[in-house]
N, C-alpha and C positions, 0 to 999 in steps of 0.2 A: 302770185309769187313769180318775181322774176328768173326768164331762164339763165340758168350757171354756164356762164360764160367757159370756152373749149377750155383756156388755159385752167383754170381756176380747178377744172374736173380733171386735168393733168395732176393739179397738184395733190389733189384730194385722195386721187387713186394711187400716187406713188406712197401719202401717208399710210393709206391701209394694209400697204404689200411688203410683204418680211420677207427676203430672199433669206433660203435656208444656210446659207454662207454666214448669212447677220447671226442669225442665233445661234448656228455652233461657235463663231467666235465668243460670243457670250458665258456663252456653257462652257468655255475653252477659261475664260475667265475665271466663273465662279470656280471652276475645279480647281484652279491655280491657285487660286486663295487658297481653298481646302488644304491643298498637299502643303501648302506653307505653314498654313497653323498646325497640322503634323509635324513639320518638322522644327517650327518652335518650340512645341510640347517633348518632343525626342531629344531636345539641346535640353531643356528643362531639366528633365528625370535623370538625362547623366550628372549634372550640375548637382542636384539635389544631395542635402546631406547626407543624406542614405544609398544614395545615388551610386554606378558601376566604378567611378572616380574616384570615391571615398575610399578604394579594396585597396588595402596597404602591403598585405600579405595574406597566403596561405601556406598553412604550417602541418605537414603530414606526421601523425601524432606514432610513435611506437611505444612497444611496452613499457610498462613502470610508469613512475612518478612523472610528471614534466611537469620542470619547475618555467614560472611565467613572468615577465615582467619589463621594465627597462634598462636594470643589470646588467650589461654585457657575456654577463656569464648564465645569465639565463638560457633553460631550451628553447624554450620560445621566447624570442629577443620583442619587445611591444615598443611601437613609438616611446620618444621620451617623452611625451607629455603624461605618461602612466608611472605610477609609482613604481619604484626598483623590486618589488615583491608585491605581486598580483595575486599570486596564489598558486595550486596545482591540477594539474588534470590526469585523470589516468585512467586505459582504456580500460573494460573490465566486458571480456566476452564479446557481447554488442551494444554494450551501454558505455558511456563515459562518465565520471566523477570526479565533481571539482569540488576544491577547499579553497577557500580562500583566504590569502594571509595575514596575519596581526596585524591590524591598521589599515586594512584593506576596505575599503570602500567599495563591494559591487554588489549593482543591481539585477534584478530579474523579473520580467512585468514588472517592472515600477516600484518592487519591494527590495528590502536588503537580502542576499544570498550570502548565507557564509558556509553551505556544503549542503552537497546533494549532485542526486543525479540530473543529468541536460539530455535534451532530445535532438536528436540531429534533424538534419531536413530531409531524410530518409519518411519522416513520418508525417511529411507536409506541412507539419506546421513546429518550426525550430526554436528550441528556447535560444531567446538572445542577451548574453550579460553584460553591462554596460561597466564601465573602467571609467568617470568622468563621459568624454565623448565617444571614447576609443568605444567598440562594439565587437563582440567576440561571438562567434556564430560556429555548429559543428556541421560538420559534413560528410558525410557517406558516399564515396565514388566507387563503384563494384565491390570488393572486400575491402578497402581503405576508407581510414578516418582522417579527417582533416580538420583544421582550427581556422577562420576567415574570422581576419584582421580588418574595421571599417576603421579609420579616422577623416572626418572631414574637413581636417586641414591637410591633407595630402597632395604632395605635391601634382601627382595629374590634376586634381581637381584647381590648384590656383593658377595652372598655367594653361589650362586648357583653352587653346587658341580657337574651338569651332570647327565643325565638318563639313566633309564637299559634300557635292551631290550632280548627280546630273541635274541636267535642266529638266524641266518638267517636260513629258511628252506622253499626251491623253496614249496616242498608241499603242504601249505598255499596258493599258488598261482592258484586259481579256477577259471574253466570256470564259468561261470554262462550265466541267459538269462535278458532281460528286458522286463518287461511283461508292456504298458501302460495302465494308471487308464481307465477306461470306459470313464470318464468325468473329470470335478474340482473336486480335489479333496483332503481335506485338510489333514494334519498330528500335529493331537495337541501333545503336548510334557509337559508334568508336570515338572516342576523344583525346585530345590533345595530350592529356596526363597518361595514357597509356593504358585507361579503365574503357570498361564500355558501359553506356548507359541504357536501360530499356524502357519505352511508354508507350504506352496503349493507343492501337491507330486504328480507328473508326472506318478508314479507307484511305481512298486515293481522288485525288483531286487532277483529271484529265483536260486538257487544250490544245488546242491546234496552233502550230507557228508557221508561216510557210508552206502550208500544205500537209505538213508531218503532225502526227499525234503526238503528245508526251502528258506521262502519268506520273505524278511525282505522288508521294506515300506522305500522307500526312500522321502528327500525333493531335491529342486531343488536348485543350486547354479546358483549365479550371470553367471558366464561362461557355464552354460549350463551340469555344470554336477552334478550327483549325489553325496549327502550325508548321509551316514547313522548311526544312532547313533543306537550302542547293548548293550547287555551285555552277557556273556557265560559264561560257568563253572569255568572261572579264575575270575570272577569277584569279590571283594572284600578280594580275597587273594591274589593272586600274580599280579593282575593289580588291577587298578581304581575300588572303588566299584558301584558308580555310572553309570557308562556306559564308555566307549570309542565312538572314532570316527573313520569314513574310508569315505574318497571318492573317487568316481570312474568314469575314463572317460566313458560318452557314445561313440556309436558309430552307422554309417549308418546300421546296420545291425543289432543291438538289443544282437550283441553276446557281453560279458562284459568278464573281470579276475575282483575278487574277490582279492587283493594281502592282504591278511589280515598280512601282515610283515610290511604293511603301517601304519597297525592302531596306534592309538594315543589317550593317553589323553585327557579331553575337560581341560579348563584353571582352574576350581577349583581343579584342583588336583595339583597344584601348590600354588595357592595362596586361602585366603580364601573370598575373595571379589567379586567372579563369581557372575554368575546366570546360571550356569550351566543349561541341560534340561538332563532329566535322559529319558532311554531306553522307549519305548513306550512297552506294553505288547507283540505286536505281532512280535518285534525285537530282544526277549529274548529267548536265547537258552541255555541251559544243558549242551549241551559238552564244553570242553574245549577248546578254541582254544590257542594254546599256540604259538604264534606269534605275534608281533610289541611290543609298549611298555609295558615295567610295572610297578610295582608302583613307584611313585616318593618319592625318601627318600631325605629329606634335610639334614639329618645328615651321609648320605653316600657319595657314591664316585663312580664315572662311572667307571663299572668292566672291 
């Protein structure tokens, strides 16, 4: 075998050698991808007919009868694509009862509804009654009842121009730990509409920034994982002033990432028919984090 000439094992050996520069730009890549298909899927779900864009109104219900429909003289005024007599609602203790009116077309899972009682989403899973497309949903915010209005022909949804975002920056992406509550243990949340809301917080989810600790209080989602509502030094200027949101996978080991290029908006920063829940005190931080979304302009244009 002839011997391999110097240059030749020059080359040989730079093919084999990966400065670790080469592969985090790489991994800097794939991530990048990642966070994009997130936030194509996040433009998606608002889009979607069902979707935070489709919320036309919400209709805080008081005693007696309320009459429904597209009538102007209605209590509850419904897009016009809905017939002038929808029907009625009325509160009754902690139930609500609907009738629905002569010629009235609505459905309920997929069947006709012409009276009976509706579940709010107090009980996690809310009867929905359909009007053609319009969608009629009840709501329980502390002692009040509320009516949510979906059509998805609404106008945020046709002119929805698209959201910012910071640029992607891996940095944002923190270990953190989960620390579990001692016991039950609740997490109230004040909101926009002037109710408070309460859910169940597993614990608290701790990181370091700078040197400094921070423990923000998480609630518990259906699949078992973390939610947390903050606010930081972008708040109210260059993101949401109310609060954003982030959630985060648990894991058997209690070790978490922090991907704050996840965060998000809640829905009234889109529309103004929320009930939003604003940051809890102890979820409220000073520095800026300048990652995930920012504020939603309807008169702009995704940069």
């Amino acid at each position: 075998m002839p011997p391999i000439r110097p240059r030749l094992l020059v080359m040989l050996l730079l093919a084999s050698w990966h400065h670790p520069s080469m592969t985090a730009h790489a991994d800097d890549g794939a991530y990048g991808a990642e966070i994009e298909r997130f936030r194509q899927q996040r433009e998606a779900d608002l889009k979607s007919e069902d979707g935070w864009l489709s919320v036309v109104g919400l209709h805080w219900l008081s005693p007696g009868k309320l009459r429904l429909g597209s009538d102007p003289t209605a209590d509850i005024l419904l897009p016009a694509s809905a017939p002038a007599e929808v029907g009625t609602i009325e509160l009754r203790g902690e139930a609500a009862n609907f009738e629905a009116a002569s010629g009235a077309t609505v459905m309920k899972s997929g069947a006709p509804f012409s009276a009976g009682e509706i579940r709010s989403d107090a009980t996690g899973k809310p009867d929905v009654l359909s009007v053609g497309k319009i969608r009629l949903i009840l709501l329980r915010r502390g002692t009040r009842y509320a009516l949510r209005v979906k059509d998805p022909g609404s106008e945020a949804r046709r002119n929805f121009k698209g959201l910012r975002w910071y640029p992607v920056d891996p940095s944002w992406r923190i270990p953190a730990r989960f620390v579990p509550a001692s016991g039950k243990t609740r997490l109230v949340f004040n909101t926009i509409v002037g109710e408070q809301e309460v859910a169940e917080s597993p614990g608290h989810v701790v990181f370091r920034h700078d040197g400094k600790e921070y423990r923000l209080q998480a609630a518990s989602e259906a699949d078992g994982s973390l939610w947390i509502v903050f606010r930081d030094g972008t708040s109210g200027r260059t993101t949401a002033g109310g609060a954003r949101q982030l959630t985060v996978s648990r894991t058997t080991t209690g070790e978490l990432v922090l991907d704050f290029n996840r965060a998000t908006n809640l829905p009234c920063a889109y529309i103004p028919f929320a009930t939003c829940p604003l940051a809890p005190p102890q979820n409220r931080m000073s520095f800026p984090i300048t990652a995930g979304e920012q504020t939603y302009e309807t008169s702009g244009s995704r940069p």
